[in-house]
VEXKE-948266 format. One line per 8 residues: number of its first residue (from 1); their letters; for each residue x, y, z of N, C-alpha, C. Coordinates in pm, whole numbers. Layout:
<nodes>
NUM	a	X Y Z X Y Z X Y Z; ...
</nodes>
This chain:
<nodes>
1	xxxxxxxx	12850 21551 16728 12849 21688 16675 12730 21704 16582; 12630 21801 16591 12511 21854 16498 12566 21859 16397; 12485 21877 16303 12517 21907 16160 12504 22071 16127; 12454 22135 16219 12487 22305 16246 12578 22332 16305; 12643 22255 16398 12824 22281 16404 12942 22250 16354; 12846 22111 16261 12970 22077 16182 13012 22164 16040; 12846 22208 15954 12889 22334 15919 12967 22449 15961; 12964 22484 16064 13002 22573 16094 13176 22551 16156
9	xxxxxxxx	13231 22419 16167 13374 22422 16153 13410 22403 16029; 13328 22327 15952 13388 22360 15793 13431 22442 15732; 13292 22556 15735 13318 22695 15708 13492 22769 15770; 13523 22742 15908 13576 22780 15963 13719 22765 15898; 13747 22656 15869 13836 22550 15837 13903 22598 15697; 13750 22664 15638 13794 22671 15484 13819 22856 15458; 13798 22914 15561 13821 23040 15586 13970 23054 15637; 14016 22978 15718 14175 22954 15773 14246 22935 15632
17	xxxxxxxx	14228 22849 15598 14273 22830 15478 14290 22882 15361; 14186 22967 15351 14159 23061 15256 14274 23175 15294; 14284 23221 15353 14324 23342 15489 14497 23245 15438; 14558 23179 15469 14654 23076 15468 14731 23109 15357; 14627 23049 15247 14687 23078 15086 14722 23246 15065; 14605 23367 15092 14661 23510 15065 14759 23522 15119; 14777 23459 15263 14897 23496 15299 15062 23448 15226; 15007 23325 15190 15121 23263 15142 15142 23347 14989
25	xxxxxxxx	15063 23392 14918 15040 23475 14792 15129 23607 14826; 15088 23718 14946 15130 23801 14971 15322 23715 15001; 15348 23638 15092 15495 23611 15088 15597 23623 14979; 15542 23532 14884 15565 23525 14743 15604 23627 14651; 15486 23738 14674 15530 23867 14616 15644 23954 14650; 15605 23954 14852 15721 24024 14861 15834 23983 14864; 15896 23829 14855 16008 23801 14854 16034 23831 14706; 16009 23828 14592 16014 23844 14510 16074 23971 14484
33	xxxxxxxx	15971 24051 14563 16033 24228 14520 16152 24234 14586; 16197 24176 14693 16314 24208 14776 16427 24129 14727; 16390 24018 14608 16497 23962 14558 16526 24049 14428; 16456 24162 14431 16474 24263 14328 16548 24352 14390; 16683 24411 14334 16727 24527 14375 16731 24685 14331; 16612 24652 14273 16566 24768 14215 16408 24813 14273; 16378 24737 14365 16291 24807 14432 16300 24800 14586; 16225 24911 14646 16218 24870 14822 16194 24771 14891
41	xxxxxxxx	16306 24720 14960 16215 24636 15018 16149 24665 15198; 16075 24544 15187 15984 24546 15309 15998 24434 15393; 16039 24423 15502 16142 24348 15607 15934 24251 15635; 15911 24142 15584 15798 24064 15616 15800 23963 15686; 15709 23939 15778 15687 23801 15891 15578 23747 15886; 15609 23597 15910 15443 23514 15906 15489 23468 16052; 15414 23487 16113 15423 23407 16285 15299 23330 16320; 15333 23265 16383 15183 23153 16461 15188 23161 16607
49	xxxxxxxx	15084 23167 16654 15090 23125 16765 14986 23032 16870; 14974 22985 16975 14937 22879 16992 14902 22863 17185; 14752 22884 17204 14727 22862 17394 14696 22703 17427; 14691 22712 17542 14630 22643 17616 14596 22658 17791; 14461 22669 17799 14467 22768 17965 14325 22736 17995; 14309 22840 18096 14191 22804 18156 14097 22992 18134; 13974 22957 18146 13847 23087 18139 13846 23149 18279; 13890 23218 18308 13871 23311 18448 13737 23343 18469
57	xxxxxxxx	13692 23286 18607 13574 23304 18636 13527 23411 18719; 13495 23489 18597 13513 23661 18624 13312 23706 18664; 13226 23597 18603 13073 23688 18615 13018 23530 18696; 12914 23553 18748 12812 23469 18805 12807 23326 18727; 12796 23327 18589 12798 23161 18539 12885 23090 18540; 13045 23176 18520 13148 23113 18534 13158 23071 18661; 13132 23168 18774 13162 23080 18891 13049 22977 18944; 12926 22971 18922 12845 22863 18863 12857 22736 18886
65	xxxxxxxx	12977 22775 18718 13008 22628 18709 13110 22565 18751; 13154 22633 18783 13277 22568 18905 13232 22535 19069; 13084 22576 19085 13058 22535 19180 12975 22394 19190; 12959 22404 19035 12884 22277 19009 12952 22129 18981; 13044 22184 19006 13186 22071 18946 13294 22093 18888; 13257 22175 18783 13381 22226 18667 13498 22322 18758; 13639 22233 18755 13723 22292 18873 13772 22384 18751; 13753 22436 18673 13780 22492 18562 13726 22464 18368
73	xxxxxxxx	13739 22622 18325 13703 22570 18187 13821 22629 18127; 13842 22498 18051 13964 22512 17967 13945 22545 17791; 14031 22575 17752 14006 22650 17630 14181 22630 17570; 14144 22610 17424 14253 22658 17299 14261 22698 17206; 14341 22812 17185 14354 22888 17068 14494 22921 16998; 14425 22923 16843 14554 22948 16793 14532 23059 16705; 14649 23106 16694 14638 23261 16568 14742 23280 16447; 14726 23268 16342 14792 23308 16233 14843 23488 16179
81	xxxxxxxx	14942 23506 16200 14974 23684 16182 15047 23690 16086; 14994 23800 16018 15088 23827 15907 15177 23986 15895; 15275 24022 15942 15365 24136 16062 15452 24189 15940; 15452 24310 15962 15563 24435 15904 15639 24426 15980; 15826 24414 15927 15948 24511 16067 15977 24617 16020; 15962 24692 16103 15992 24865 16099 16119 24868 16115; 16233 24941 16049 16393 24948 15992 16397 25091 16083; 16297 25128 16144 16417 25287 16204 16371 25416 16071
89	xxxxxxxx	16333 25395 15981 16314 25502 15875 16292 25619 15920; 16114 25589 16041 16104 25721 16092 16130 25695 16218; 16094 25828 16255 16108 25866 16391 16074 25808 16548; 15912 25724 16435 15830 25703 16543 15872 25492 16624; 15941 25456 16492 15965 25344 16459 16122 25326 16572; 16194 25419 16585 16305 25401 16639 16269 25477 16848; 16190 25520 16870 16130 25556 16945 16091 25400 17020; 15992 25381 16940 15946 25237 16976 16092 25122 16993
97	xxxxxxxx	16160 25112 16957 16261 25019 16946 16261 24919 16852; 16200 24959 16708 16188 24869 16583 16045 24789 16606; 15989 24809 16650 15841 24688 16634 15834 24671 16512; 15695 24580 16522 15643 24491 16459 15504 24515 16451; 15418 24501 16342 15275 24540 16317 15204 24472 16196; 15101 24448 16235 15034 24382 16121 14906 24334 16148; 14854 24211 16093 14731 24208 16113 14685 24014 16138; 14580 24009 16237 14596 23837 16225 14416 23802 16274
105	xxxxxxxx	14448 23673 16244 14267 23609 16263 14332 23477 16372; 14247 23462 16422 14264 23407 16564 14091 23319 16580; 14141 23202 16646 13992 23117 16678 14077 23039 16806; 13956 22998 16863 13942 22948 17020 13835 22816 17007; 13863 22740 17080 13815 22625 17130 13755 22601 17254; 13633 22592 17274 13613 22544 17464 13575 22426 17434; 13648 22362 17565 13606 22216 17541 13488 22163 17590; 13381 22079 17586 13272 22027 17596 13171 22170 17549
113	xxxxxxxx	13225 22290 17468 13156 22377 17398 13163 22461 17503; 13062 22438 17626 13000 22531 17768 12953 22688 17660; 12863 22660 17554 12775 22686 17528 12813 22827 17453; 12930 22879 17434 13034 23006 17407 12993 22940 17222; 13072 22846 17194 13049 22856 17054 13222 22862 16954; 13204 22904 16839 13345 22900 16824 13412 23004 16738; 13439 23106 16846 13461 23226 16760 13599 23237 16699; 13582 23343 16605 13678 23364 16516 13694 23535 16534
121	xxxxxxxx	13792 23589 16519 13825 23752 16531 13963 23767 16385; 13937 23854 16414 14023 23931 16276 14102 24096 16360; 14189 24092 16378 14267 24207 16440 14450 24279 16379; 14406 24355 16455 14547 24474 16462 14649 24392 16561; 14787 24392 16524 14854 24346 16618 14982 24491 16616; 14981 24505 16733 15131 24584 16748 15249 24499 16860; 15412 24482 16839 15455 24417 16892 15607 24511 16901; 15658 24504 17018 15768 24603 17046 15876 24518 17208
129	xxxxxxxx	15984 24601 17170 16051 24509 17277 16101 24593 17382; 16108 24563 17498 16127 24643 17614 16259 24649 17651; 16338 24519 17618 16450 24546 17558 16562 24442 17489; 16670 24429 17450 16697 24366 17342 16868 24318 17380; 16900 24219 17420 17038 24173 17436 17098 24037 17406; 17186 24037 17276 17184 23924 17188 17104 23897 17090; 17092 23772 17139 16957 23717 17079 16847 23701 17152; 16833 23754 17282 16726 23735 17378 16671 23885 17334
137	xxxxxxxx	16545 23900 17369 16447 24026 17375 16345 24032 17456; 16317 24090 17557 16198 24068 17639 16090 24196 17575; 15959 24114 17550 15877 24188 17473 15726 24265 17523; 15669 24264 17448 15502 24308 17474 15447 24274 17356; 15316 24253 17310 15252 24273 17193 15108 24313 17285; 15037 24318 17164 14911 24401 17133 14824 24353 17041; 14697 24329 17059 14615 24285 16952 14441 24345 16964; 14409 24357 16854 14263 24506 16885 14197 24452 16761
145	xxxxxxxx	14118 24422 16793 14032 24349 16683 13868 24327 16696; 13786 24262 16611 13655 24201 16668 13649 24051 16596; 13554 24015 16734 13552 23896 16721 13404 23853 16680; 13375 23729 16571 13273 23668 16547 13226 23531 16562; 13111 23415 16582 13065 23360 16540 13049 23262 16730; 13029 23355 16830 12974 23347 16913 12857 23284 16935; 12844 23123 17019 12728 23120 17085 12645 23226 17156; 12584 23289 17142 12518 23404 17293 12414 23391 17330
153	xxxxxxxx	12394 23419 17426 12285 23416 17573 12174 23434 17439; 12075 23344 17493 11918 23315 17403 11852 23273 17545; 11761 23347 17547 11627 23262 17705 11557 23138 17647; 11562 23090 17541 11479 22973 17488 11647 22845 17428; 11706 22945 17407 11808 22788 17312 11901 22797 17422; 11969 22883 17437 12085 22950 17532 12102 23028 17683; 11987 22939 17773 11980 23053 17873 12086 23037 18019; 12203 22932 17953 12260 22932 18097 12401 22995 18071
161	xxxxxxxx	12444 23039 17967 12545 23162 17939 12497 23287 17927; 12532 23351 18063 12520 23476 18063 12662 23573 18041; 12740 23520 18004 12843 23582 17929 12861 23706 17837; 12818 23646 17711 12825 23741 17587 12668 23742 17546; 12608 23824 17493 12437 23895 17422 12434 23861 17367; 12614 23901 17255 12587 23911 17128 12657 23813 17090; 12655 23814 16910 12737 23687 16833 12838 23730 16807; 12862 23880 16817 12981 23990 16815 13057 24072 16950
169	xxxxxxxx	13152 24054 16937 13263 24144 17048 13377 24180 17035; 13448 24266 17093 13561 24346 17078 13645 24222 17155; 13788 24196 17053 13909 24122 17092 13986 24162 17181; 14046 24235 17250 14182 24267 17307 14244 24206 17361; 14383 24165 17313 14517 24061 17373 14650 24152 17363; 14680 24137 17536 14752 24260 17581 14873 24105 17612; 14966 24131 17593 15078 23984 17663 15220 24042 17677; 15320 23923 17731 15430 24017 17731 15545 23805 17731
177	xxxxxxxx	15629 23859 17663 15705 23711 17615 15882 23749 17619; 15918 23619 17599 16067 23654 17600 16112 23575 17461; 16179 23639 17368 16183 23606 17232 16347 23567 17267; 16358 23443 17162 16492 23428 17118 16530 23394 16981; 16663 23409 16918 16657 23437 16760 16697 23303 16757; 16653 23206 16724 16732 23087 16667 16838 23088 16564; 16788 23175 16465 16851 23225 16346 16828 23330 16292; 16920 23367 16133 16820 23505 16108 16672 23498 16040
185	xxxxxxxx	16664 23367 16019 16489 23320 15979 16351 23315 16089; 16448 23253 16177 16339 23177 16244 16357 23253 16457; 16228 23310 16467 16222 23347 16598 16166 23263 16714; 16148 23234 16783 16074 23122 16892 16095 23228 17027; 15915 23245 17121 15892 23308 17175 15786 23227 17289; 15830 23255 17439 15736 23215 17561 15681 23322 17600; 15526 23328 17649 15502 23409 17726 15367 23356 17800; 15323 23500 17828 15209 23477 17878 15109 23603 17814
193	xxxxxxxx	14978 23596 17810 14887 23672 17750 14756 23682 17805; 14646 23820 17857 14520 23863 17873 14426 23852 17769; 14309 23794 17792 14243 23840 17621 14130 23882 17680; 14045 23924 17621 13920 23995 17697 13828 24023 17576; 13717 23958 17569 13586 23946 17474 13449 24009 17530; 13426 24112 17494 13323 24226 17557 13217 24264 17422; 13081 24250 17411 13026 24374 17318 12998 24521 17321; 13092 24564 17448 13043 24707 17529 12903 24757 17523
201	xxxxxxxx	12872 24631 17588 12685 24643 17634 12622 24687 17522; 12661 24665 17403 12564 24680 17311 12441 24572 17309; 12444 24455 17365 12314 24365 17384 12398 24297 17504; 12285 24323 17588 12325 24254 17751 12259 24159 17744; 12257 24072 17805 12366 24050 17901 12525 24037 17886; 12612 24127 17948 12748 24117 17901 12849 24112 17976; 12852 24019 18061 12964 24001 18220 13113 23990 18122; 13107 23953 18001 13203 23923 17966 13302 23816 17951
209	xxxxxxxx	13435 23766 17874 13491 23664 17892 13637 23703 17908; 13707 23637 17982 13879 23656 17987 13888 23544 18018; 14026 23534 17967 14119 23413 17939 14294 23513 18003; 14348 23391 18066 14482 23454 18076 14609 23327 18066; 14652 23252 17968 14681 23163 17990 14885 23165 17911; 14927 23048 17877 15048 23094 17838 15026 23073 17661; 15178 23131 17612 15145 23151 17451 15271 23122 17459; 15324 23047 17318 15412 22988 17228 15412 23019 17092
217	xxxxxxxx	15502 23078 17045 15508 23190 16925 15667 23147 16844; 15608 23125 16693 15710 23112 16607 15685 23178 16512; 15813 23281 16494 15811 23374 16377 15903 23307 16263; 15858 23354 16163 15976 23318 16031 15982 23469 15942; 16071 23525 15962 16128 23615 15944 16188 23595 15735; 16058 23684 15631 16094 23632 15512 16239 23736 15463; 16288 23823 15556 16410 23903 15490 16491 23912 15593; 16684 23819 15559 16749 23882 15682 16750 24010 15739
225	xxxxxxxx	16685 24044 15819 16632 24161 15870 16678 24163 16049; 16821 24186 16103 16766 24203 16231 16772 24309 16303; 16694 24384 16391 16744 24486 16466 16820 24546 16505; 16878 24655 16504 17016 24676 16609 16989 24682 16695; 17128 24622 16783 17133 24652 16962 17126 24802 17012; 17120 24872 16902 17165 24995 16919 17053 25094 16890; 16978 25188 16984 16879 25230 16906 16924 25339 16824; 16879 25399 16721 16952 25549 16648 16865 25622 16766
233	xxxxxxxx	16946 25729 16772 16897 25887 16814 16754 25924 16769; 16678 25970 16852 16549 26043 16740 16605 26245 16706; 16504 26291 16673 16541 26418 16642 16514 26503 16777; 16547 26641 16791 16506 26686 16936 16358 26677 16941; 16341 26715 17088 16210 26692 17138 16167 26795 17149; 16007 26841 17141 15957 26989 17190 15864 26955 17248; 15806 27029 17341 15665 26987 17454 15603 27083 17399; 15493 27033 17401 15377 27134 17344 15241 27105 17421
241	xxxxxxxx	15189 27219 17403 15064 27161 17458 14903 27211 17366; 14850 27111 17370 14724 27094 17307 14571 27109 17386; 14485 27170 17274 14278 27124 17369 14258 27033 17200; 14178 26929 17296 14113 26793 17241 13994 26858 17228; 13886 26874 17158 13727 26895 17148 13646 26786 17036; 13610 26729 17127 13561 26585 17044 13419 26563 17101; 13293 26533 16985 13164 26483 17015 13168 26335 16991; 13087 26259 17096 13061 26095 17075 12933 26113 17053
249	xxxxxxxx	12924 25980 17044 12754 25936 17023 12784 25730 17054; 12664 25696 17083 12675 25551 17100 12546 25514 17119; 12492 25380 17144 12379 25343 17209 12380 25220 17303; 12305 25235 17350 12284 25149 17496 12165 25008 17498; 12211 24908 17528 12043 24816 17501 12040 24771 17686; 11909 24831 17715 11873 24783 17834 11748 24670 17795; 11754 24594 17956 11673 24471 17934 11542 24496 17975; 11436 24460 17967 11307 24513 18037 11314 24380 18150
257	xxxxxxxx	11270 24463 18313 11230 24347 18400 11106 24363 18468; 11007 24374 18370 10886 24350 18414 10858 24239 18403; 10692 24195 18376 10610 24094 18439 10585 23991 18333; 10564 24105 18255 10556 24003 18049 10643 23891 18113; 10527 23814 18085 10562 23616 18019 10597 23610 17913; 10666 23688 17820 10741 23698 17693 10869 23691 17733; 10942 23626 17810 11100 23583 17801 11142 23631 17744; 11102 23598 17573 11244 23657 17435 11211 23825 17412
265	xxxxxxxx	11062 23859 17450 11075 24001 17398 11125 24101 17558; 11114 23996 17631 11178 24098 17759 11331 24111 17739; 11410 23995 17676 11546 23977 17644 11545 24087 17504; 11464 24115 17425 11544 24179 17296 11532 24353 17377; 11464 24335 17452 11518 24512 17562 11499 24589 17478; 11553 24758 17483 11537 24858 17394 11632 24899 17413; 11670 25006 17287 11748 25048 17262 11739 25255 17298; 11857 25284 17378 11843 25447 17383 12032 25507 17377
273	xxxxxxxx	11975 25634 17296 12092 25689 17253 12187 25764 17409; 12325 25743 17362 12401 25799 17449 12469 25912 17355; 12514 26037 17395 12585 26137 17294 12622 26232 17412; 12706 26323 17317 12779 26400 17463 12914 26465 17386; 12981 26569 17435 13121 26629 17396 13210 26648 17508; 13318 26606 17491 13440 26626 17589 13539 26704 17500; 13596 26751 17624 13745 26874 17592 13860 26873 17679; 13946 26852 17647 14070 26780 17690 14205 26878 17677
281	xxxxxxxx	14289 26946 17783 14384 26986 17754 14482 26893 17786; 14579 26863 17672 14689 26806 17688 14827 26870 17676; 14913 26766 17766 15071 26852 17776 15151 26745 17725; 15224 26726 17603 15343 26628 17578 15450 26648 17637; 15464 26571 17734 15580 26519 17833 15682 26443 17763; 15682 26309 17736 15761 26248 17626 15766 26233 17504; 15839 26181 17431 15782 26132 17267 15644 26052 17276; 15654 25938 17363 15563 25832 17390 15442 25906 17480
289	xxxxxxxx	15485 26007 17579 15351 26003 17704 15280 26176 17642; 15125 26151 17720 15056 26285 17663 14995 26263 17794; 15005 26370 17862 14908 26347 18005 14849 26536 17976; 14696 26516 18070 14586 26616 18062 14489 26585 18155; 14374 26733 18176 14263 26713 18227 14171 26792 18131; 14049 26699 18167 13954 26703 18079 13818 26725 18144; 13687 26774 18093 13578 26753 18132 13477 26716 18002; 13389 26636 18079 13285 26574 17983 13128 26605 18014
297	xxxxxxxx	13051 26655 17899 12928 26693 17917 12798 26559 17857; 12720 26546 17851 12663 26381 17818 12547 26364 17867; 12484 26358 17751 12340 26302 17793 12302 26084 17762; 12245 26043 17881 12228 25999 17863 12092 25908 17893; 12024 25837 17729 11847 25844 17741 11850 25648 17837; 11922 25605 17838 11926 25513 17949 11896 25540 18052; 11952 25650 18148 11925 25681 18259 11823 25732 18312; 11755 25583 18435 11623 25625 18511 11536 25621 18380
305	xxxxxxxx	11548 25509 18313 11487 25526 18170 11339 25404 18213; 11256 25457 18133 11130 25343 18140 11099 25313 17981; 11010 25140 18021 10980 25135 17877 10792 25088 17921; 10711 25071 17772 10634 25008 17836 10585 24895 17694; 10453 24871 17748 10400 24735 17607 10320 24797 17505; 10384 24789 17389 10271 24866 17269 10230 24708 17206; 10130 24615 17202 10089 24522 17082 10162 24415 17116; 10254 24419 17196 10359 24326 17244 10452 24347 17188
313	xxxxxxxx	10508 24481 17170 10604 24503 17179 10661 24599 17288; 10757 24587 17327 10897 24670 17376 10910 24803 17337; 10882 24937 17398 10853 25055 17350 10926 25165 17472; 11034 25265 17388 11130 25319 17547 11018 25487 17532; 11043 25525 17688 10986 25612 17671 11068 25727 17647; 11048 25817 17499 11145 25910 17460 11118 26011 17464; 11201 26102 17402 11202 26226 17482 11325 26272 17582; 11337 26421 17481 11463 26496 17637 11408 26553 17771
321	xxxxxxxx	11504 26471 17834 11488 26468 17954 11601 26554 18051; 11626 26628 18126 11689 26695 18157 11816 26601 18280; 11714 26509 18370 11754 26412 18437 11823 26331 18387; 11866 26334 18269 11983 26253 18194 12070 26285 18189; 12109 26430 18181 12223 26469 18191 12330 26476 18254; 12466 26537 18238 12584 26515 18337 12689 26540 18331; 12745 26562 18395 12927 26655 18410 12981 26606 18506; 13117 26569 18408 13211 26457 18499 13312 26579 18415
329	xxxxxxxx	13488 26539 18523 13597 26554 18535 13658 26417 18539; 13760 26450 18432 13915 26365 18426 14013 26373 18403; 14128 26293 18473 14243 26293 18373 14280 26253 18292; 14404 26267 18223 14398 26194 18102 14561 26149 18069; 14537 26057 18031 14694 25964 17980 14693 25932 17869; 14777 25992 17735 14761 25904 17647 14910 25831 17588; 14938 25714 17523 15078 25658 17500 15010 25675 17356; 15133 25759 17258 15083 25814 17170 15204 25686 17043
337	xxxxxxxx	15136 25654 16935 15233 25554 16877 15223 25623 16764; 15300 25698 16674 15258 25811 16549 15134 25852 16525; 15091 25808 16436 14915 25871 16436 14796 25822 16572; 14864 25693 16651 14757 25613 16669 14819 25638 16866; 14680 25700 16927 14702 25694 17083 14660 25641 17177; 14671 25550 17281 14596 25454 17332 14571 25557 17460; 14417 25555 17438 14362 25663 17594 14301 25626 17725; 14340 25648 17839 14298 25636 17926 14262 25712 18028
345	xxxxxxxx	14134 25754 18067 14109 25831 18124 13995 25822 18219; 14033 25811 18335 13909 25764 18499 13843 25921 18496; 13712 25854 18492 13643 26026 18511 13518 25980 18616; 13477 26122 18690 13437 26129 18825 13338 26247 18783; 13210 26179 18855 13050 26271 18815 13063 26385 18910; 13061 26508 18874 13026 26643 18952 12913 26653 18959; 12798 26613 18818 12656 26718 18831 12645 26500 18747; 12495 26501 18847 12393 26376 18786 12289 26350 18875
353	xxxxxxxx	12140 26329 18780 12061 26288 18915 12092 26137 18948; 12007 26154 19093 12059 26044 19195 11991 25900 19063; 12062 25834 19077 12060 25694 18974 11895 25573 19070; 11844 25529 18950 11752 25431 19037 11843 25268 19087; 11945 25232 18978 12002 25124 19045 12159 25143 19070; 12192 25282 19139 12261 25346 19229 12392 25345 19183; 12419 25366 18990 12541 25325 18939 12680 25415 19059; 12806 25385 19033 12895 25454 19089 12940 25615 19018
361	xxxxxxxx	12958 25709 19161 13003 25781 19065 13132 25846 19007; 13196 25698 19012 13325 25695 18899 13296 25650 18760; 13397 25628 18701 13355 25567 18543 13540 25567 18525; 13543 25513 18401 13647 25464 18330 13673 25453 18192; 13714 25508 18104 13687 25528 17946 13855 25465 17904; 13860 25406 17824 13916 25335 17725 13959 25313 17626; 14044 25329 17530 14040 25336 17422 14096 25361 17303; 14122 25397 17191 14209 25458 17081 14152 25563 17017
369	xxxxxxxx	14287 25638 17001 14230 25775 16901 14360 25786 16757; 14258 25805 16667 14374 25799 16493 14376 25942 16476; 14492 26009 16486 14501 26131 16422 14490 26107 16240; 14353 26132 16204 14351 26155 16062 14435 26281 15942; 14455 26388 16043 14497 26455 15918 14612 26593 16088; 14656 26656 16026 14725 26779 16111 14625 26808 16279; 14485 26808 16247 14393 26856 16306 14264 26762 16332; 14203 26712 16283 14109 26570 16281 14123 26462 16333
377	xxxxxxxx	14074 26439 16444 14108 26319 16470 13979 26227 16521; 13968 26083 16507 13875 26004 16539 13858 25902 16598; 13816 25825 16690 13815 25736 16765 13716 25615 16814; 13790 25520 16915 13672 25435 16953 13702 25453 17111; 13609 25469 17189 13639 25433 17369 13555 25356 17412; 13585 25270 17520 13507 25198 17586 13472 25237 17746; 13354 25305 17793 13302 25365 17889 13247 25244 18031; 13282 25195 18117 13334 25092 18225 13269 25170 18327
385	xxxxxxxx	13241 25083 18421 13261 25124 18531 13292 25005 18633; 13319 25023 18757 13345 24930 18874 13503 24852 18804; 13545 24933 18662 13673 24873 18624 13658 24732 18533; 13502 24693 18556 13517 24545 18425 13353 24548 18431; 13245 24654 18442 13137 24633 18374 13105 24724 18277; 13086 24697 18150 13074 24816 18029 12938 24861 18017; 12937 25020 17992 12834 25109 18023 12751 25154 17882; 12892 25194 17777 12881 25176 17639 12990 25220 17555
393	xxxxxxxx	12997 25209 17488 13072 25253 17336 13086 25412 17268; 13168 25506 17292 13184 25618 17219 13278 25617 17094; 13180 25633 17035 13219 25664 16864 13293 25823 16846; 13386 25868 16828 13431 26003 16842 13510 26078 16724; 13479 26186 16718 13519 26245 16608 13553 26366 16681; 13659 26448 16662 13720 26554 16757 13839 26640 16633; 13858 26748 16734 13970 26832 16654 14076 26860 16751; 14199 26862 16696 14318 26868 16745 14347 27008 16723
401	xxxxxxx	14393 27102 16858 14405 27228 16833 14557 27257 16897; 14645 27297 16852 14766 27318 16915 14839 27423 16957; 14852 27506 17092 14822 27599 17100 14959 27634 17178; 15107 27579 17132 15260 27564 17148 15286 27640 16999; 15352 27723 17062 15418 27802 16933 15571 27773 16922; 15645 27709 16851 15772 27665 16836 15808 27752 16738; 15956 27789 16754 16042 27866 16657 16043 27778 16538
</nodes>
């Protein structure tokens, strides 16, 4: 092991740990307040959990190296969470069926390295049960985070991972387990889990990484706290219907493939803005479902884009361009969790000029939206196409207009 990686598990080591003790600090407190009966308490969980699996050989290097020998690359990770239980108070909490939410840091292992590195992420976890009998519960969780401290693609140190660009990427671990209560302390949980490590083409090369392997999960539950079998009632329901009007903005890094014998400055590529407004009518069908159609207007300075050499440097050619532009149609799905809605929406080009490396003209957007206030709302999406290559990143800021008049 170098002495630049062995720093760098130290660091790692002493960050877990660090991370370890607040948590154990935060326990402390709140058992404390809840051994007070004079204040609220807050139903708290420390859970761990724990892989072992193999890297799905999803882009060109992965399968590579399995053609080169490697009948697989194996990988382990473990994650420390520190989880709220929701008692039913509100509305949105008994809807869900009591979840679980909170927040956790997570690191991964590849073995013989294969040049990835050893990242660490910091995320959102949401966790809910599909349904609940005894002491058995068959579940789901959720985890939305970013991840750091990535080996990435370098043409001089790093050129045979074409994986990840960057030293940074978006976490997502989607899984689904079968929980059983040992006691009222202690939970123990099997499953299985997706994870998916992307920088949404903010520095390409970005085929991406997934993992899908099994997970082993022990909760310790710091307040007898358990669910009922029983869900409460929510309040009545009203359908309403809403227009979404939201502007993005993002940026794009393309690679230059010209002739320059500069390797690293053909790899640092340029950078061009993506921006654009979509408008969305939606109809609430359930508590949980929001389905709509939408259209999206969008310029984008990537497209059919040229660069050329100033001094030796990398220089895009700018300027509005009319040939950038574009109008797509979609639908729209959203699973709405109180303030917070997970969006999905396949959208299809009406108006674009013809593309030079002949993208499709579907697309796929992704993503979450936070209702900030009655009317405000803001977001992140991830813009796909072919279903697992990322195009870019919309940053969104929008208004919620509601146009259901209820007695």
């Amino acid at each position: 092991m170098n002495e630049d990686l062995s720093s760098k598990c130290q660091l790692f080591v002493r960050m877990l740990i660090t991370a370890f003790l607040l948590l154990i600090i935060e326990i402390t407190n709140a058992h404390a307040a809840f051994s007070d009966s004079t204040k609220t308490a807050h139903f708290n969980i420390f859970s761990g959990y724990a892989q072992y699996g193999k890297v799905l050989a999803t882009n060109p290097f992965l399968k590579q190296s399995i053609l080169d020998g490697d009948s697989h690359i194996e990988y382990a990770a473990f994650s420390l969470q520190y989880l709220r239980q929701t008692t039913g108070e509100k509305e949105w909490e008994r809807i869900f069926n009591y979840p679980t939410y909170g927040l956790g840091i997570y690191t991964a292992n590849f073995f013989d390295n294969k040049g990835f590195g050893t990242p660490i992420a910091l995320y959102g976890v949401l966790k809910a049960p599909f349904r609940r009998w005894g002491k058995w519960s068959l579940n789901y969780d959720s985890g939305f985070g970013l991840t750091f401290n990535w080996k990435s693609f370098n043409p001089s140190a790093n050129n045979f991972d074409i994986s990840l660009g960057a030293r940074e990427t978006v976490f997502i671990d989607l899984g689904i387990n079968l929980k059983y209560r040992l006691n009222d302390r202690y939970n123990l949980s099997l499953g299985y889990s997706f994870t998916h490590f992307s920088n949404g083409a903010l520095k390409v090369p970005n085929f991406g990484l997934n993992t899908f392997s099994p997970k082993i999960s022990l909760e310790y539950n710091l307040q007898k706290f358990v669910p009922p079998s029983q869900v409460r009632p929510a309040g009545p329901f009203l359908r309403n219907t809403s227009l979404d009007i939201s502007f993005f903005g993002g940026i794009k890094n393309v690679v230059y493939n010209g002739n320059n014998p500069d390797s690293v400055n053909n790899y640092k590529g340029v950078y061009y803005q993506v921006y654009g407004v979509n408008a969305t009518l939606n109809r609430q069908i359930t508590r949980k479902s929001r389905i709509g159609f939408g259209c999206s207007f969008s310029y984008d300075g990537s497209y059919n884009s040229t660069a050329y050499i100033d001094h030796g440097e990398l220089e895009p050619v700018e300027g509005f361009h009319k040939d950038k532009l574009s109008l797509s149609i979609f639908p729209s799905y959203e699973l709405v969790i109180y303030r917070l809605s997970v969006v999905v929406q396949p959208g299809f080009y009406l108006f674009r000029q013809q593309s030079a490396d002949k993208k499709p003209v579907a697309y796929q957007r992704l993503g979450l939206h936070y209702q900030l206030g009655r009317n405000l709302f803001t977001g992140v999406c991830l813009r796909a196409y072919d279903y697992h290559v990322s195009d870019f990143i919309e940053w969104t800021l929008g208004y919620h207009l509601d146009l259901t008049r209820h007695p």
